[in-house]
ROMI-122730 format. One line per 10 residues: number of its first residue (from 1); their letters; for each residue x, y, z of C-alpha. Coordinates in Angstrom, 3 decimals, padded with zeros to 6 digits. Layout:
BEGIN
NUM = A = X/Y/Z  ... .
REM end
This chain:
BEGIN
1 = XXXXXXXXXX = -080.833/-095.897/-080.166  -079.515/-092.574/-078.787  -082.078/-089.245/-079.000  -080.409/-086.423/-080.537  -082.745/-082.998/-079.426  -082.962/-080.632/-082.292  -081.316/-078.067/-080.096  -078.006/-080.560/-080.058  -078.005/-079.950/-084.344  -079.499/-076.119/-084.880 .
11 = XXXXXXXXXX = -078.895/-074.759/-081.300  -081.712/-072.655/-079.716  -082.720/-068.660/-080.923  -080.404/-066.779/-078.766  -078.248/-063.261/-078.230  -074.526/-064.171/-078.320  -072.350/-066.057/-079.488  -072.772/-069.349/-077.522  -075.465/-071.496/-076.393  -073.704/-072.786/-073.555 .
21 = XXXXXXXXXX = -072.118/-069.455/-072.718  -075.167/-067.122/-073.322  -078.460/-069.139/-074.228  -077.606/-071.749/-071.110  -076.742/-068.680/-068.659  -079.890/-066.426/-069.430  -082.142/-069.506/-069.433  -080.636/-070.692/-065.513  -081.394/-066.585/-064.478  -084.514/-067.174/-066.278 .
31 = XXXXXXXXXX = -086.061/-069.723/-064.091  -083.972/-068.572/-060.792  -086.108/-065.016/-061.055  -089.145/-067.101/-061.063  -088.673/-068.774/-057.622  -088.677/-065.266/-055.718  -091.287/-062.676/-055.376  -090.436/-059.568/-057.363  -089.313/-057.178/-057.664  -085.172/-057.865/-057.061 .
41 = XXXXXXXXXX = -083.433/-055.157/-055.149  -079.881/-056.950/-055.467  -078.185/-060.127/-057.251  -074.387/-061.614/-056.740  -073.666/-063.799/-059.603  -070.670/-066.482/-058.921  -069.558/-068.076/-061.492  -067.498/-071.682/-061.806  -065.288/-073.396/-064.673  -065.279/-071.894/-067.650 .
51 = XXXXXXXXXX = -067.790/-069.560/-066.744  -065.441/-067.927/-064.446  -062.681/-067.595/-067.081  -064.700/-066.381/-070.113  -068.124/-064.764/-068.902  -066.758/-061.025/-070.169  -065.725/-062.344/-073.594  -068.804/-064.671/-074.112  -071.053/-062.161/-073.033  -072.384/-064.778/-069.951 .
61 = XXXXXXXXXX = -072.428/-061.352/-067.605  -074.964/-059.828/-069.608  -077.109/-062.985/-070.311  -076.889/-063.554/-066.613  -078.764/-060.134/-066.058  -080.808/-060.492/-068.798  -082.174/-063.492/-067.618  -082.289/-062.158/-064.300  -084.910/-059.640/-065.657  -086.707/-061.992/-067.626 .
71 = XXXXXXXXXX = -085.541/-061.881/-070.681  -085.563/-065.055/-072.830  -082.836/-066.008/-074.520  -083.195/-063.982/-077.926  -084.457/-060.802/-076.741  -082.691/-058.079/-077.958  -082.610/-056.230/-074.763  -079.676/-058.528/-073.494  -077.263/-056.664/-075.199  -078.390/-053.915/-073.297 .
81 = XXXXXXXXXX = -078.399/-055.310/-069.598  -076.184/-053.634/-067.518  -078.094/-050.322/-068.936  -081.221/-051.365/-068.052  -080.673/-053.164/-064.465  -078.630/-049.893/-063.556  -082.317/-047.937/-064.997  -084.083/-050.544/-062.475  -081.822/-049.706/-059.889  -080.849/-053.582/-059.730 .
91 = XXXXXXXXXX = -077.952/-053.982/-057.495  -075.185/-056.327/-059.222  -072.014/-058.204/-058.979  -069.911/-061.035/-060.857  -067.744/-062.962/-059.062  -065.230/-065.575/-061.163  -064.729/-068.433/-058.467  -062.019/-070.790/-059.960  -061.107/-071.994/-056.709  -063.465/-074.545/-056.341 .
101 = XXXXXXXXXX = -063.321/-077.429/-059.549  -066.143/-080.469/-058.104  -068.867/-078.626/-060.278  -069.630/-078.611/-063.667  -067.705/-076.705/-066.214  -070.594/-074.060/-066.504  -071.903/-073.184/-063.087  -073.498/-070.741/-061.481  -074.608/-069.508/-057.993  -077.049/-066.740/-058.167 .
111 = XXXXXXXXXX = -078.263/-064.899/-055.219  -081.601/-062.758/-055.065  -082.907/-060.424/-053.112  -086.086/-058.853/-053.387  -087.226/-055.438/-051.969  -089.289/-057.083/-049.234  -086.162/-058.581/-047.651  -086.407/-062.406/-048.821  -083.332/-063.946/-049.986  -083.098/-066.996/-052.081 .
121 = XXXXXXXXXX = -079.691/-068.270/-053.582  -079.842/-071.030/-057.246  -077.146/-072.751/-058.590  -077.573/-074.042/-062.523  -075.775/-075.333/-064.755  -075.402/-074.951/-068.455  -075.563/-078.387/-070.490  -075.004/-077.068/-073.807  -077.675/-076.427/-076.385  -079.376/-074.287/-074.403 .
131 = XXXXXXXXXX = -080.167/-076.823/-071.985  -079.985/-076.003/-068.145  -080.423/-078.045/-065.156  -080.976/-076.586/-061.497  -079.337/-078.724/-058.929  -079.400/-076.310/-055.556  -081.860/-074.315/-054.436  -080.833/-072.402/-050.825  -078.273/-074.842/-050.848  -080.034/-078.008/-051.014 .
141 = XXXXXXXXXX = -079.645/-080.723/-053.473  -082.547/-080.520/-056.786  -082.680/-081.767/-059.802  -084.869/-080.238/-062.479  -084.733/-078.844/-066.218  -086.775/-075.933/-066.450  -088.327/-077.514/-069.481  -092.077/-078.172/-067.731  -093.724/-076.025/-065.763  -093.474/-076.681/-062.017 .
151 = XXXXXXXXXX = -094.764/-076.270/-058.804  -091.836/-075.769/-056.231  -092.944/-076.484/-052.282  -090.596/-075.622/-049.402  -091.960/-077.113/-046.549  -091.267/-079.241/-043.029  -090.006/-082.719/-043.786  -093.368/-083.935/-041.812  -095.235/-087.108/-042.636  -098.984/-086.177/-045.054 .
161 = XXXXXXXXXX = -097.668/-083.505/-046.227  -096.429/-084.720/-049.692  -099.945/-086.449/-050.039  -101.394/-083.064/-049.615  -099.996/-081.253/-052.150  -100.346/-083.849/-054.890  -104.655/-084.086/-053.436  -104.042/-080.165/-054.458  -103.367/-081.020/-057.734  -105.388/-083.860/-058.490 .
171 = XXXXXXXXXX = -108.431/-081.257/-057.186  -107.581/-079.129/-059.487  -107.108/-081.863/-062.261  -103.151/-081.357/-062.931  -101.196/-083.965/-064.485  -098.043/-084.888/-063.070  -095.147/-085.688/-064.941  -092.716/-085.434/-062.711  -092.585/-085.633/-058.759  -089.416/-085.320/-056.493 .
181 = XXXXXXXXXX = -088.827/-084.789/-052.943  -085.570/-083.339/-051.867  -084.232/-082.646/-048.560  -081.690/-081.036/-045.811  -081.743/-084.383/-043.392  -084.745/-085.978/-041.929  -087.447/-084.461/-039.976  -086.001/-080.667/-041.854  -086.469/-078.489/-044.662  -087.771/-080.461/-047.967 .
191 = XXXXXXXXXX = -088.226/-079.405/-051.283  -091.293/-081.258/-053.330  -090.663/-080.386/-056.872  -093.706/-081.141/-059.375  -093.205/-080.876/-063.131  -096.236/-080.860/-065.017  -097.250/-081.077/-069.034  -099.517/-078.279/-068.831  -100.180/-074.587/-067.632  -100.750/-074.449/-063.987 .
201 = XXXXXXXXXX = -103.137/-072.478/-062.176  -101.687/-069.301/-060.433  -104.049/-069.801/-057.385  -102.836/-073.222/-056.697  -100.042/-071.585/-054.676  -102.946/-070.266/-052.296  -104.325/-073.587/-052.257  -101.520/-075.386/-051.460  -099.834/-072.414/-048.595  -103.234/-073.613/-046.248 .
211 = XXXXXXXXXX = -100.987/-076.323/-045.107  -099.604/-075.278/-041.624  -096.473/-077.592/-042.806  -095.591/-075.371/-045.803  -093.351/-072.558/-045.880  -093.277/-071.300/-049.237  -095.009/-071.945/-052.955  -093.519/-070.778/-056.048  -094.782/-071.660/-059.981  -092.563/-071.557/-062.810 .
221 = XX = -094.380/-071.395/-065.894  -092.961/-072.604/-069.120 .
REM end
């Protein structure tokens, strides 16, 4: 027997006029803003498929933005984003790419960069419903929803160091309900992604950065 998510019959509370369009496109800025220190100095937005032929009509630009700035997907303020990111002094761009047709329908690359100098680039895509799926972060391969809240660790592909972060979490009593390593190529870059059922501590990042092996922490509540 199939499962049908309430979102695939009433759709999710949103701004706009589609979920996939609008709801799916604020929710992937939604959780790429949450994987870089703020505040963000500049953002490129490229967008793929349909996403590159229709963003101005369906309003994607300014859910992209809103997102961006943390809106959820039925605050008001969307309608308003290119105001208020210009008041922020938010540096941003659209780019339609419909050059490139291997990607999903509704895809987009989003680049950040904060005022401190880091740079971080997300791709998402937009399922319909409201549903989202991130599948490259800096370029590398993920795989995760956006619908738990997660613990994202970018750190040396080095033996122990995956058993370290999940004795972090055990320590601090965290259920797991999801655990995935991605990475570059062996012995490089990796990207532990742990989804968890309930609110995660915001000083587990400090606890888990003591690792010599680990170059960066970031939470995503949901």
């Amino acid at each position: 027997m199939s499962f049908i998510s309430v979102f695939d019959v009433m759709g999710p509370n949103m701004i706009g006029p589609s979920s996939s369009h609008t709801a799916g496109a604020a929710r992937i800025a939604f959780l790429a803003q949450k994987m870089i220190t703020p505040p963000l100095k500049k953002v490129e937005f490229t967008l793929y498929g349909s996403f590159a032929r229709t963003y101005k009509g369906h309003g994607t630009d300014r859910a992209l933005l809103g997102g961006i700035m943390g809106f959820s997907t039925d605050d008001m303020r969307i309608r308003n984003s290119f105001d208020i990111a210009t008041d922020r002094e938010i540096d941003f761009s659209f780019t339609p790419n419909e050059m490139e047709t291997d990607v999903h329908p509704n895809t987009v690359d989003i680049h950040m960069v904060n005022e401190q100098g880091q740079e971080m680039t997300v791709r998402g895509e937009s399922l319909g419903g409201g549903k989202v799926r991130i599948v490259e972060i800096n370029h590398v391969k993920v795989d995760f929803t956006g619908e738990y809240s997660a613990i994202i660790v970018i750190h040396q592909d080095t033996p122990g160091v995956v058993a370290y972060i999940t004795r972090c979490l055990s320590e601090r009593n965290i259920n797991i309900a999801f655990m995935r390593l991605f990475r570059e190529s062996k012995g490089t870059t990796a990207y532990t992604i742990v989804e968890s059922d309930g609110h995660l501590p915001e000083d587990i990042v400090e606890s888990i950065h003591q690792n010599p092996n680990i170059h960066d922490v970031m939470v995503v509540q949901m």
